[in-house]
MARVO-730256 format. One record per residue (C-alpha): residue number from 1; residue in three letters; z, y, x. Coordinates in steps of 0.25 Angstrom, whole numbers, always signed. Layout:
N
rec torlo = NUM	torba = Ala	z = Z	y = Y	x = X .
...
***
This chain:
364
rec torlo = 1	torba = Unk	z = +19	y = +105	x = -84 .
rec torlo = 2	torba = Unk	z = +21	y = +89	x = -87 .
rec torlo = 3	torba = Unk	z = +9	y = +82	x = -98 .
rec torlo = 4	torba = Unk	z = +16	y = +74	x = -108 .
rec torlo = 5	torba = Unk	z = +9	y = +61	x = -112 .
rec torlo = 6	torba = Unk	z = +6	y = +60	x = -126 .
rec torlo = 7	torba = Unk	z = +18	y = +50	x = -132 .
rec torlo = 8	torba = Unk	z = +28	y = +53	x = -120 .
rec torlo = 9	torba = Unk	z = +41	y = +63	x = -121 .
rec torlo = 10	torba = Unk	z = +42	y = +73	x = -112 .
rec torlo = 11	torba = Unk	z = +55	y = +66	x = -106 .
rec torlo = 12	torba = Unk	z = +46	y = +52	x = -102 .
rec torlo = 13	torba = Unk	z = +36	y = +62	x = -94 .
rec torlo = 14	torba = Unk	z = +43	y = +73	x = -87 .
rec torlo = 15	torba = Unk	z = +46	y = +68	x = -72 .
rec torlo = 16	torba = Unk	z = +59	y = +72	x = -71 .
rec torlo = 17	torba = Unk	z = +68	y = +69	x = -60 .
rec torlo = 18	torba = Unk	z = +80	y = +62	x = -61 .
rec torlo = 19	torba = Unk	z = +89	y = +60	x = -50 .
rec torlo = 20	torba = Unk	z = +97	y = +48	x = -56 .
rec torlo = 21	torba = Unk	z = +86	y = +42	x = -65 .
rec torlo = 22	torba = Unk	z = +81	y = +28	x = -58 .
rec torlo = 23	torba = Unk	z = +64	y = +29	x = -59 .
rec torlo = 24	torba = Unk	z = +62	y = +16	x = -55 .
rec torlo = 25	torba = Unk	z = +73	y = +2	x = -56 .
rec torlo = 26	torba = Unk	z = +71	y = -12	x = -53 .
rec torlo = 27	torba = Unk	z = +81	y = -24	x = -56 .
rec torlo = 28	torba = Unk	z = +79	y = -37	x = -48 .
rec torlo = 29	torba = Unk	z = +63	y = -35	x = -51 .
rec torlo = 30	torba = Unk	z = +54	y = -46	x = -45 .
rec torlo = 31	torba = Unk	z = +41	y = -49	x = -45 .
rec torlo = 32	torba = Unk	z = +36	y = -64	x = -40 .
rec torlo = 33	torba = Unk	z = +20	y = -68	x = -41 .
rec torlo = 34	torba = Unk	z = +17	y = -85	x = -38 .
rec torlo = 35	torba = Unk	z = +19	y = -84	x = -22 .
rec torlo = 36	torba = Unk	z = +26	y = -69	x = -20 .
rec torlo = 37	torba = Unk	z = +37	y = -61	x = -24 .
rec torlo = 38	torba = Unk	z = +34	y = -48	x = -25 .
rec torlo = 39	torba = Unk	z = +46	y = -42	x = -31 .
rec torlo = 40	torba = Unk	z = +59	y = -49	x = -26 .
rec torlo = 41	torba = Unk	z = +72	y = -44	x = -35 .
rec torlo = 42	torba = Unk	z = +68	y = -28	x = -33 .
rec torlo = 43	torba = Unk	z = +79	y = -19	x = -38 .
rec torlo = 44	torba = Unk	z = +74	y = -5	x = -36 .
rec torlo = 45	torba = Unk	z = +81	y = +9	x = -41 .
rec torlo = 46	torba = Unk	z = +73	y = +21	x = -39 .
rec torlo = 47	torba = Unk	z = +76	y = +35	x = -43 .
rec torlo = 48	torba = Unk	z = +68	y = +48	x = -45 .
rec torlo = 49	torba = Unk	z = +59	y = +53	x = -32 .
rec torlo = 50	torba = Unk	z = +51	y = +48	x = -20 .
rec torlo = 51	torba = Unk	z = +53	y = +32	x = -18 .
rec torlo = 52	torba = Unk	z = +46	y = +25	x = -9 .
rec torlo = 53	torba = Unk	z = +43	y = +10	x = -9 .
rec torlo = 54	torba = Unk	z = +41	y = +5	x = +3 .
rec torlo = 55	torba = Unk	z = +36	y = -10	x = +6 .
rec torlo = 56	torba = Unk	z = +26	y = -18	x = +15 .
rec torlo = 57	torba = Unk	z = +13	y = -23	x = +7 .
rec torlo = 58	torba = Unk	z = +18	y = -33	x = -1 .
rec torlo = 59	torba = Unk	z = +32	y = -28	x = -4 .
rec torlo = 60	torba = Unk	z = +31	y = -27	x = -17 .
rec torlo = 61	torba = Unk	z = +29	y = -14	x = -19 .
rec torlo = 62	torba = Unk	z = +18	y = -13	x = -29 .
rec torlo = 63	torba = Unk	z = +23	y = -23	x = -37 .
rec torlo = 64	torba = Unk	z = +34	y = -15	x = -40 .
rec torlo = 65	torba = Unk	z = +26	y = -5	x = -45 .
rec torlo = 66	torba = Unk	z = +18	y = -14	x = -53 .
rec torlo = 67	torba = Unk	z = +30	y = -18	x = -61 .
rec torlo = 68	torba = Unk	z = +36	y = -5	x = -63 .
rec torlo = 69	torba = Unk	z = +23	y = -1	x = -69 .
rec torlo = 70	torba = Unk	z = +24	y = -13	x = -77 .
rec torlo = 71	torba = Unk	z = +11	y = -17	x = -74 .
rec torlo = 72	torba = Unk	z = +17	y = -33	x = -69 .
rec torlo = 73	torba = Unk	z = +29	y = -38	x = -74 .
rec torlo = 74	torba = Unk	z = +41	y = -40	x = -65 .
rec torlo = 75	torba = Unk	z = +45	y = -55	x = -62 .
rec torlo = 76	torba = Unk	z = +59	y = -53	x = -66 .
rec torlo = 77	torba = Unk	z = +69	y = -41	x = -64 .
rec torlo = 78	torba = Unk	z = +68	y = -26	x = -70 .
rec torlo = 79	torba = Unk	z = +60	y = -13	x = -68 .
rec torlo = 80	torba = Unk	z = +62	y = +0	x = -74 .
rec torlo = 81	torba = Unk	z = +53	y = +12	x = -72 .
rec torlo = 82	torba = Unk	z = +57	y = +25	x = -77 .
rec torlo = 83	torba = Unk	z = +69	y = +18	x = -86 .
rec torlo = 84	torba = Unk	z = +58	y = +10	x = -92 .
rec torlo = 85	torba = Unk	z = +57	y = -7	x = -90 .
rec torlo = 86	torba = Unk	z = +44	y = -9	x = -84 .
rec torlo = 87	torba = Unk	z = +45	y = -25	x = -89 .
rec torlo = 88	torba = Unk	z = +44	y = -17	x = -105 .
rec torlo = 89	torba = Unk	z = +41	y = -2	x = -103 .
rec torlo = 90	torba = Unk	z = +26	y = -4	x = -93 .
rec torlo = 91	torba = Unk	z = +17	y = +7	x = -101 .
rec torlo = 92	torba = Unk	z = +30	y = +17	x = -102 .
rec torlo = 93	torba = Unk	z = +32	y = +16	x = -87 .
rec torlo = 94	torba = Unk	z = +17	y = +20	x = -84 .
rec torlo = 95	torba = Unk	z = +18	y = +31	x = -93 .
rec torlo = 96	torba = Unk	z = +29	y = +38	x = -83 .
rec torlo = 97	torba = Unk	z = +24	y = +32	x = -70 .
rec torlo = 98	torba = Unk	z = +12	y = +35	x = -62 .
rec torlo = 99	torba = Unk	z = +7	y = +24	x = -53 .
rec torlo = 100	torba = Unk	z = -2	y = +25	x = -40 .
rec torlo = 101	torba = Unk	z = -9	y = +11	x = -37 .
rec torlo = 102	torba = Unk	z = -10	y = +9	x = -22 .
rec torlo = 103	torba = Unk	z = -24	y = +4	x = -22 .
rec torlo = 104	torba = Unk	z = -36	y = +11	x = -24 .
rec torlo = 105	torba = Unk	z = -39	y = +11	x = -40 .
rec torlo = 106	torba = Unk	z = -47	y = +25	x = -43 .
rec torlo = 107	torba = Unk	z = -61	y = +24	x = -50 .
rec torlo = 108	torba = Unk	z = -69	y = +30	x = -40 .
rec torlo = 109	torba = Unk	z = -82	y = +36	x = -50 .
rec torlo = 110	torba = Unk	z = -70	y = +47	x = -57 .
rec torlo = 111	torba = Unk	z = -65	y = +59	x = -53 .
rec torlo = 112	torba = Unk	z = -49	y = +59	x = -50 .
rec torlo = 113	torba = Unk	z = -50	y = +67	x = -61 .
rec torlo = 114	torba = Unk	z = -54	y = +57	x = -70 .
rec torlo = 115	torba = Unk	z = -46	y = +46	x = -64 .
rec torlo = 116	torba = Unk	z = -32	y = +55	x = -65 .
rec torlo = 117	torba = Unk	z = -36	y = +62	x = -79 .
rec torlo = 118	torba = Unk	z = -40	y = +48	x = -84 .
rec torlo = 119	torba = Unk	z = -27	y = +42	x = -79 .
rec torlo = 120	torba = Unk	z = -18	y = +52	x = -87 .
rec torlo = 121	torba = Unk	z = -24	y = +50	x = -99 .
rec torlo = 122	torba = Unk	z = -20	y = +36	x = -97 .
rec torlo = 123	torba = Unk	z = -6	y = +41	x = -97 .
rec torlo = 124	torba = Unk	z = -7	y = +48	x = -109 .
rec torlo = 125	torba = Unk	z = -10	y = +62	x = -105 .
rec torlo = 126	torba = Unk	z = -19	y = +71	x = -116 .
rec torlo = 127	torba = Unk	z = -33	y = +74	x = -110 .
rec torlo = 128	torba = Unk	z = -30	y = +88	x = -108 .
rec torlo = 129	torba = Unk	z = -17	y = +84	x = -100 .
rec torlo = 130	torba = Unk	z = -24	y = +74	x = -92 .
rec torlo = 131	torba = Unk	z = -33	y = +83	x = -86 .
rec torlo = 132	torba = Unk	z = -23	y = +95	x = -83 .
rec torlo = 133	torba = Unk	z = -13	y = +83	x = -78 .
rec torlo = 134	torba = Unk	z = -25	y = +77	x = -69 .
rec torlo = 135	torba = Unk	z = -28	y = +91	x = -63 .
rec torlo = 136	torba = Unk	z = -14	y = +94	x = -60 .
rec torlo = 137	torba = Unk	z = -12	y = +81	x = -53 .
rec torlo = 138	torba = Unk	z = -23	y = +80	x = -44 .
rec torlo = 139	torba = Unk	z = -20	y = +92	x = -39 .
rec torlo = 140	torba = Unk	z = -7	y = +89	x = -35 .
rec torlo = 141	torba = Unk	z = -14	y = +77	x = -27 .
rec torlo = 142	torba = Unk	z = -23	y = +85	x = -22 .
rec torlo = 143	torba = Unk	z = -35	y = +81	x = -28 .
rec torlo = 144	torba = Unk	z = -40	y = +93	x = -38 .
rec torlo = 145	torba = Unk	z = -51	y = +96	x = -30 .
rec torlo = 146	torba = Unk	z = -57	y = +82	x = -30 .
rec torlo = 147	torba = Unk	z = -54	y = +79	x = -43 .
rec torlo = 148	torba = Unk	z = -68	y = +78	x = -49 .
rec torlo = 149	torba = Unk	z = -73	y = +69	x = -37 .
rec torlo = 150	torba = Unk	z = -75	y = +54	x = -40 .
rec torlo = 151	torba = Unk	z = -62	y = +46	x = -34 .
rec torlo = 152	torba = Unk	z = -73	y = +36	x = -27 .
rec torlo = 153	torba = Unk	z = -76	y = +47	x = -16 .
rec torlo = 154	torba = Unk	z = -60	y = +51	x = -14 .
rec torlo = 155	torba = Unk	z = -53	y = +50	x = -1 .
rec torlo = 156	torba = Unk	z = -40	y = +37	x = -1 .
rec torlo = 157	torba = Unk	z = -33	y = +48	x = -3 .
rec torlo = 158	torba = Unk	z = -39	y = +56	x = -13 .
rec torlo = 159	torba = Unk	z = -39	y = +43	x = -22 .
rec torlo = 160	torba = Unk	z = -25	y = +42	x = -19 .
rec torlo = 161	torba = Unk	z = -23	y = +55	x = -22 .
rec torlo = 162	torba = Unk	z = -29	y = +52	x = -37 .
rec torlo = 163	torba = Unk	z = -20	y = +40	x = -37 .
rec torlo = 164	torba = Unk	z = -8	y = +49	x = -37 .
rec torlo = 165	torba = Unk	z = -13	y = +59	x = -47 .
rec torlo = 166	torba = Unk	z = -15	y = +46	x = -60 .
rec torlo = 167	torba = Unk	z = -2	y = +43	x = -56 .
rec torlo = 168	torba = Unk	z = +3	y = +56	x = -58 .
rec torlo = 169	torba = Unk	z = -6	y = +62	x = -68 .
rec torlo = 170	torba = Unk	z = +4	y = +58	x = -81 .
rec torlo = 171	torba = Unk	z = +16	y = +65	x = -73 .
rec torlo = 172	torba = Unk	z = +24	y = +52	x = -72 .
rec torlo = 173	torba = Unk	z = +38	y = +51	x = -69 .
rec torlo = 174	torba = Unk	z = +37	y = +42	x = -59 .
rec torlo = 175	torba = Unk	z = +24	y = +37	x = -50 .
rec torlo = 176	torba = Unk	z = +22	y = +24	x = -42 .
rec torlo = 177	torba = Unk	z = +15	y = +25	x = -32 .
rec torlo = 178	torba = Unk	z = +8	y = +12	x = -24 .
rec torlo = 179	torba = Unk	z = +6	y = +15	x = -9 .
rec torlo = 180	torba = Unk	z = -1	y = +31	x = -12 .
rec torlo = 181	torba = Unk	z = -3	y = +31	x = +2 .
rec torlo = 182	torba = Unk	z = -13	y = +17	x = +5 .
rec torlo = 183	torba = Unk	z = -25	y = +21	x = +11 .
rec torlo = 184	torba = Unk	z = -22	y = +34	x = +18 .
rec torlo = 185	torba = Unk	z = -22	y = +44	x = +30 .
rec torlo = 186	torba = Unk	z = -10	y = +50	x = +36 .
rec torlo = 187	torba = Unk	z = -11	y = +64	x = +30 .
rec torlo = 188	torba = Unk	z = -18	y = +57	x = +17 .
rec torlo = 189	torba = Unk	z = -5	y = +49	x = +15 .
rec torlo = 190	torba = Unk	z = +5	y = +63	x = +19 .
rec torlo = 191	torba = Unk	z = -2	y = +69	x = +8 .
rec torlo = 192	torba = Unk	z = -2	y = +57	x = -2 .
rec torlo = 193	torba = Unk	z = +16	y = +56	x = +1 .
rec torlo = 194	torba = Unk	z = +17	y = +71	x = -2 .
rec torlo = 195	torba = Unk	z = +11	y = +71	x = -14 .
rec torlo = 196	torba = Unk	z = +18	y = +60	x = -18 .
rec torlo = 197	torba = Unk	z = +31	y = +68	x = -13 .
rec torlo = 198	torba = Unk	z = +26	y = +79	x = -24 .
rec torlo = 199	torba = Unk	z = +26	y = +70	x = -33 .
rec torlo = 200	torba = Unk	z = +40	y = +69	x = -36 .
rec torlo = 201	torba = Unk	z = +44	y = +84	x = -29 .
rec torlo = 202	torba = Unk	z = +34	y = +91	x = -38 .
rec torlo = 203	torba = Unk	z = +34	y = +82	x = -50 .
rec torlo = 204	torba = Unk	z = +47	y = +76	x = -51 .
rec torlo = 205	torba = Unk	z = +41	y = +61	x = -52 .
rec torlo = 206	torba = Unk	z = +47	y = +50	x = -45 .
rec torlo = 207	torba = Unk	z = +38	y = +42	x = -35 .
rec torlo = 208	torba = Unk	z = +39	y = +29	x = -30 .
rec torlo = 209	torba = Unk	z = +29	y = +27	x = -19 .
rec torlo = 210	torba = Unk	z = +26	y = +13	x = -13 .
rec torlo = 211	torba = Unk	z = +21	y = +12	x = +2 .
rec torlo = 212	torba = Unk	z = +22	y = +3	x = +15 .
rec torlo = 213	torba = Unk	z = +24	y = +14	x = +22 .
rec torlo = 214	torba = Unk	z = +38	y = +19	x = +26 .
rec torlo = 215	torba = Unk	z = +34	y = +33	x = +32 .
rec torlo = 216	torba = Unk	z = +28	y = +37	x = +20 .
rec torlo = 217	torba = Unk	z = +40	y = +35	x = +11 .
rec torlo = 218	torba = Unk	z = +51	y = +41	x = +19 .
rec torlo = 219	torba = Unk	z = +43	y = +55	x = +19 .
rec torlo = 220	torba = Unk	z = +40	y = +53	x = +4 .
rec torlo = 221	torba = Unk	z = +50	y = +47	x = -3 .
rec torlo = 222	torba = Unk	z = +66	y = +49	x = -8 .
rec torlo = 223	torba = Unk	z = +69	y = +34	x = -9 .
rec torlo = 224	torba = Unk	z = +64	y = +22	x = -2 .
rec torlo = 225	torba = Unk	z = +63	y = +8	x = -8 .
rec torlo = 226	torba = Unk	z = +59	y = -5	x = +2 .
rec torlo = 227	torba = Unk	z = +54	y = -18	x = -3 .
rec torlo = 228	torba = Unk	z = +47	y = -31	x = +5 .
rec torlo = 229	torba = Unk	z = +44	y = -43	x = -1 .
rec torlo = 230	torba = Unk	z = +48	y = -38	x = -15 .
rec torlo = 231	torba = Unk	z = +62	y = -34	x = -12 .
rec torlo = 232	torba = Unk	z = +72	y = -23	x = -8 .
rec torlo = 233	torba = Unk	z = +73	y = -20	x = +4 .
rec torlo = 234	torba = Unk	z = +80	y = -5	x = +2 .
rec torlo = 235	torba = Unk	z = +82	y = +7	x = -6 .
rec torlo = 236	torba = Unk	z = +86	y = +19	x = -2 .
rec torlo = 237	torba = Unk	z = +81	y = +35	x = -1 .
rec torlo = 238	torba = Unk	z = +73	y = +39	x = +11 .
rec torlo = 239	torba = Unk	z = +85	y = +48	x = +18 .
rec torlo = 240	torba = Unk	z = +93	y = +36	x = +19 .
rec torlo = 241	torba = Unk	z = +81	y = +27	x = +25 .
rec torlo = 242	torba = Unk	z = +78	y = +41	x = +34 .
rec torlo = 243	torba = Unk	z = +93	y = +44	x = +38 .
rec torlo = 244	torba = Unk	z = +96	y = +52	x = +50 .
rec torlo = 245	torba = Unk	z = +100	y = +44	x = +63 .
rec torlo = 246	torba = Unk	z = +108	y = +46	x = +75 .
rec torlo = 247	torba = Unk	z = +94	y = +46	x = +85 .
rec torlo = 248	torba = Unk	z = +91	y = +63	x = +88 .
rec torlo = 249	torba = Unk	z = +76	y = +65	x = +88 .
rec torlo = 250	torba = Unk	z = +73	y = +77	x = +98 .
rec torlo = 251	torba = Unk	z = +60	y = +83	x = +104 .
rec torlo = 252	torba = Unk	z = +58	y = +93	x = +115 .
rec torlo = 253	torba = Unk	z = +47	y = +102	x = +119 .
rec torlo = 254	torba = Unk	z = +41	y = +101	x = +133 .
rec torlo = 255	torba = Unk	z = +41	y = +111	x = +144 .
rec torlo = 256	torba = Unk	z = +35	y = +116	x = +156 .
rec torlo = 257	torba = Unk	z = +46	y = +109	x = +163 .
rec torlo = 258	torba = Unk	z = +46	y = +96	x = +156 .
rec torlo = 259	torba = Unk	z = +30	y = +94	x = +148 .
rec torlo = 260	torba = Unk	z = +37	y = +81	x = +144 .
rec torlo = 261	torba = Unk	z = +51	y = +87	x = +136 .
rec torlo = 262	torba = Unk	z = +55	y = +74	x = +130 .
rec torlo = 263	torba = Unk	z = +55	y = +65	x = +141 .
rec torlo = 264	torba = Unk	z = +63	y = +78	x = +150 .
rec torlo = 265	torba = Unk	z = +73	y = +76	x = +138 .
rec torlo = 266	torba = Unk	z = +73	y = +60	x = +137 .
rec torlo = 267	torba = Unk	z = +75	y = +59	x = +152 .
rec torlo = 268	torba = Unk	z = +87	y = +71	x = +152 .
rec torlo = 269	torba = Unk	z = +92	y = +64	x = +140 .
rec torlo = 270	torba = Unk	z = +93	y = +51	x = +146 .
rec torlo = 271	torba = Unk	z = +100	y = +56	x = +158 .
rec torlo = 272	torba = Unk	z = +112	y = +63	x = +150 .
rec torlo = 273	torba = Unk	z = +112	y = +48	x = +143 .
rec torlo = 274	torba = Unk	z = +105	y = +52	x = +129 .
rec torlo = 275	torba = Unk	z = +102	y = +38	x = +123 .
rec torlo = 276	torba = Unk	z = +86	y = +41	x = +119 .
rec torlo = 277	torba = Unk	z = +81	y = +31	x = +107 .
rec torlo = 278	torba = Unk	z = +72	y = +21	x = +110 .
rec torlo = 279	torba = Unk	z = +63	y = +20	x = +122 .
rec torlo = 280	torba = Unk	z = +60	y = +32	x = +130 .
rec torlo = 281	torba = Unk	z = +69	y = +40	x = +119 .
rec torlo = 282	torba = Unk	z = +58	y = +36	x = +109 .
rec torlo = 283	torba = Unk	z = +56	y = +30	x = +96 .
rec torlo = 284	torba = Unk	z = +52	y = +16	x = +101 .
rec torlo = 285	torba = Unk	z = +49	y = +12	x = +87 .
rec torlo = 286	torba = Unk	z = +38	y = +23	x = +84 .
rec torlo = 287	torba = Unk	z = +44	y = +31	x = +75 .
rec torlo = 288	torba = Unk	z = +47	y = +45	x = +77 .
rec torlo = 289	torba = Unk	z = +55	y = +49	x = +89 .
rec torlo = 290	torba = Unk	z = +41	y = +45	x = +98 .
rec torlo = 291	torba = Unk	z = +36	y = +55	x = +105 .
rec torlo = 292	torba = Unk	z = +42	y = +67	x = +110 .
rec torlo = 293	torba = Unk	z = +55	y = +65	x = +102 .
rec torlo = 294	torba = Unk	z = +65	y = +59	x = +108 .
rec torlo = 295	torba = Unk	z = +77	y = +51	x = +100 .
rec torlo = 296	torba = Unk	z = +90	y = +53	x = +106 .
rec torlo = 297	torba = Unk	z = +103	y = +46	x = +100 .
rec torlo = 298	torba = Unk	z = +112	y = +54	x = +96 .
rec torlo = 299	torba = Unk	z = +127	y = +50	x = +100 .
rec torlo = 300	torba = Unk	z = +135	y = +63	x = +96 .
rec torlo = 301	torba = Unk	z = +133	y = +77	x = +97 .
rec torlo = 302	torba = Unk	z = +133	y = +76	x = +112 .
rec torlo = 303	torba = Unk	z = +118	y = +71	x = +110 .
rec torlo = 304	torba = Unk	z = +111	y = +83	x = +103 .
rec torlo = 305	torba = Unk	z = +119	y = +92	x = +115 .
rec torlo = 306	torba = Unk	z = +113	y = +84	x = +127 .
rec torlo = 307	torba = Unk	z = +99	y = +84	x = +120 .
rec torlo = 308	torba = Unk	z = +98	y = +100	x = +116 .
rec torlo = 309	torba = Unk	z = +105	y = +102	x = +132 .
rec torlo = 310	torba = Unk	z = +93	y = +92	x = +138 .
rec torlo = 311	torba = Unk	z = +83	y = +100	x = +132 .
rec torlo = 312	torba = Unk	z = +88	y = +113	x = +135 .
rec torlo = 313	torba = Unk	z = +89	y = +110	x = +149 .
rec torlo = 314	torba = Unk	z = +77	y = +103	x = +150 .
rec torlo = 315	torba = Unk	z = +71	y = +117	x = +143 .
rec torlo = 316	torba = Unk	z = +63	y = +109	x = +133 .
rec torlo = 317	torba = Unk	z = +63	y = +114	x = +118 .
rec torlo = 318	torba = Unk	z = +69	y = +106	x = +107 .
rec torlo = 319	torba = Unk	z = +59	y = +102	x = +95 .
rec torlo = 320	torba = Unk	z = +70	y = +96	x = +88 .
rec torlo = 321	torba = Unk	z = +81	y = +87	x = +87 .
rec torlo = 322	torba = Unk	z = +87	y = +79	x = +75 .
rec torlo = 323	torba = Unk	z = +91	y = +65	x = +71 .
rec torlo = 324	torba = Unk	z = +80	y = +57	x = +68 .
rec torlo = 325	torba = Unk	z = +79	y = +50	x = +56 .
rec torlo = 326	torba = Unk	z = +75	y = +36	x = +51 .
rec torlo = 327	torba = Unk	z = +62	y = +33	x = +46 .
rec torlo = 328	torba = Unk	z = +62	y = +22	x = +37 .
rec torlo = 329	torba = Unk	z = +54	y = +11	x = +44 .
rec torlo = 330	torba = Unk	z = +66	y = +13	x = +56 .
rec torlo = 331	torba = Unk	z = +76	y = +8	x = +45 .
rec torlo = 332	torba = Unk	z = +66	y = -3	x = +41 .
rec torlo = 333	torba = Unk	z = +63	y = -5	x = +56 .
rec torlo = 334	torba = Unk	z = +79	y = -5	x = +57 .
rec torlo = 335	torba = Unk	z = +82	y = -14	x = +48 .
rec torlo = 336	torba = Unk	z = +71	y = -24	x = +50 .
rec torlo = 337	torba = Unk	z = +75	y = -27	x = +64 .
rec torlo = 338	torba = Unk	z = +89	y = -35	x = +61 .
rec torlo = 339	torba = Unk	z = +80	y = -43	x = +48 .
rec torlo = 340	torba = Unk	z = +68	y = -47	x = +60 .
rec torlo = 341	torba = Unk	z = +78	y = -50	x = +68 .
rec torlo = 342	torba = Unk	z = +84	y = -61	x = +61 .
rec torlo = 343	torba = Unk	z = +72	y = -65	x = +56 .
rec torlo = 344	torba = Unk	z = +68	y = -68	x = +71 .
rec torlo = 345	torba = Unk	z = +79	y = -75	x = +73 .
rec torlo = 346	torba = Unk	z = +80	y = -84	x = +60 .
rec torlo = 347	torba = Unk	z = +65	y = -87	x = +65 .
rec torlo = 348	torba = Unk	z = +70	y = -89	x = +80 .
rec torlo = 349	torba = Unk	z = +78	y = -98	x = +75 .
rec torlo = 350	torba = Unk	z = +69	y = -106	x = +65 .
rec torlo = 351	torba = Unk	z = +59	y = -108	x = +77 .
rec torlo = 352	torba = Unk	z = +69	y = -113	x = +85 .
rec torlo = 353	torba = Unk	z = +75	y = -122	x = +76 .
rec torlo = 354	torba = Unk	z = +61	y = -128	x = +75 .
rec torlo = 355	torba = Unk	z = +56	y = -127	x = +90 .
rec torlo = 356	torba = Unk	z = +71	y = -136	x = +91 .
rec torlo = 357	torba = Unk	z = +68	y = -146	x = +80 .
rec torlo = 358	torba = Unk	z = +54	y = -147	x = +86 .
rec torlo = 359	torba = Unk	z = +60	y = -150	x = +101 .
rec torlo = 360	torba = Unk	z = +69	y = -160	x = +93 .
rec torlo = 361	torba = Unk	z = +56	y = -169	x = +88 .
rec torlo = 362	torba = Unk	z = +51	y = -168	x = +103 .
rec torlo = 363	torba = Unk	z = +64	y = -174	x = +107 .
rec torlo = 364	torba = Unk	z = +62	y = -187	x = +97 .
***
């Protein structure tokens, strides 16, 4: 059952999902400090759901949440949160949105308790809903049974954990959520992006999630949104980031015959002129296909027949075999190479235009 904060209709707090309501919209925003830009002409649109922002340190990603808070003006440009103007509407935005700083901000002599019960009575919950609100959402963070102990002796991730219950606690619509996973261990940081998954499959409130971090969005979130240097540099949901390729992922079991399965298979498959993906049939990039998964290219039909007969006759089982996807740091990877490229050559160029004005003074 939803609390409704005292002064709010129930229409402002219910976290309803929309499918065609924008959650967050930004029109040429930019935001320049004396010797950086951090926000360059930002036009964002982002619906209902999981979306990830993804940029380097310094991309301009908590600057943006900062103005859609509206905790700092915006330099020029428009922001809207929920349909409201950040620039006009600041203390109704934070009444519908939860937020999640990224650096370590919890009082460390009170109980997360405490912390999260005092926190919704900031957002205007009764006493009485307060408590019943803090013991239903640090639960669902996995905190109830530490919940009287001081935050100064929590894990990182415990304290991240009472992180995301205050911005939860006043059932948002939306919550922002600055880099939930800084400071933590592999299975820590699985943990912290499932919860963050319930969030919005449980609850119905949308998420945008910051990270530098590309492998943790495309398990997370729906949508994906990439800014450097305060700019856009693309929009688009995880499926079209991740669509399927033409490269056939396939992996074998060994045998008494062959202990080593996949190089039996690479060296029959080389043989009938399968062409295997980079070196050695492996993924010379590091990504998945490493291993004892070979990447085959797949040219026709005519592919997945010479595979399934190599193996058969070689008398090795067959784990599996499907077309790989992309990860996103491939398209990134992709995409990059053509931009360094030129760079190397506008810089090739620059130096030798220097190194030849330079042999030209020699010369006089």
């Amino acid at each position: 059952m939803r609390i409704q904060p005292p002064g709010l209709t129930t229409g402002v707090v219910c976290a309803t999902i929309f499918e065609d309501v924008t959650v967050i919209a930004t029109e040429s925003l930019s935001k320049r400090f004396p010797r950086v830009t951090a926000l360059d002409r930002l036009s964002l649109d982002i619906g209902p759901g999981v979306t990830g922002l993804v940029g380097s340190n310094g991309a301009g990603k908590s600057t943006l949440i900062k103005i859609l808070l509206g905790l700092s003006p915006a330099t020029e440009g428009r922001a809207a949160v929920l349909g409201l103007d950040v620039a006009t509407s600041g203390a109704a935005i934070r009444e519908r949105v939860g937020y999640m700083p990224e650096h370590d901000c919890l009082p460390p002599d009170v109980s997360a308790t405490e912390f999260v019960v005092h926190m919704a009575r900031m957002s205007g919950l009764p006493p009485t809903a307060a408590r019943e609100r803090t013991a239903d959402t640090l639960r669902h963070v996995g905190l109830y049974e530490e919940r009287y102990r001081p935050i100064g002796g929590y894990s990182t991730g415990m304290k991240q954990r009472v992180k995301l219950a205050q911005a939860l606690v006043h059932d948002p619509q939306l919550v922002l959520l600055d880099e939930p996973t800084n400071g933590l261990d592999p299975v820590g940081r699985d943990e912290m992006l499932g919860l963050i998954r319930r969030v919005h499959t449980d609850f119905g409130i949308s998420v945008l999630v910051t990270s530098h971090l590309l492998g943790e969005l495309e398990r997370t979130c729906d949508h994906v949104v990439v800014i450097d240097g305060g700019t856009l540099l693309r929009s688009s949901s995880t499926s079209d980031f991740t669509q399927t390729t033409t490269t056939l992922a396939v992996e074998v079991t060994d045998s008494d015959t062959h202990p080593d399965g996949t190089d039996a298979l690479r060296q029959v498959l080389t043989r009938a002129g399968v062409n295997l993906v980079g070196h050695d049939g492996l993924d010379g990039q590091g990504l998945p296909g490493a291993g004892h998964i070979l990447l085959v290219e797949a040219t026709g039909e005519e592919t997945y027949d010479i595979v399934r007969d190599s193996v058969a006759g070689l008398g090795l089982g067959l784990v599996r075999m499907e077309q790989r996807r992309h990860h996103i740091a491939e398209v990134f990877r992709t995409e990059e190479a053509p931009r360094a490229a030129a760079v190397t050559q506008t810089v090739s160029a620059v130096v030798g235009a220097v190194q030849q004005k330079g042999s030209g003074r020699d010369e006089h």
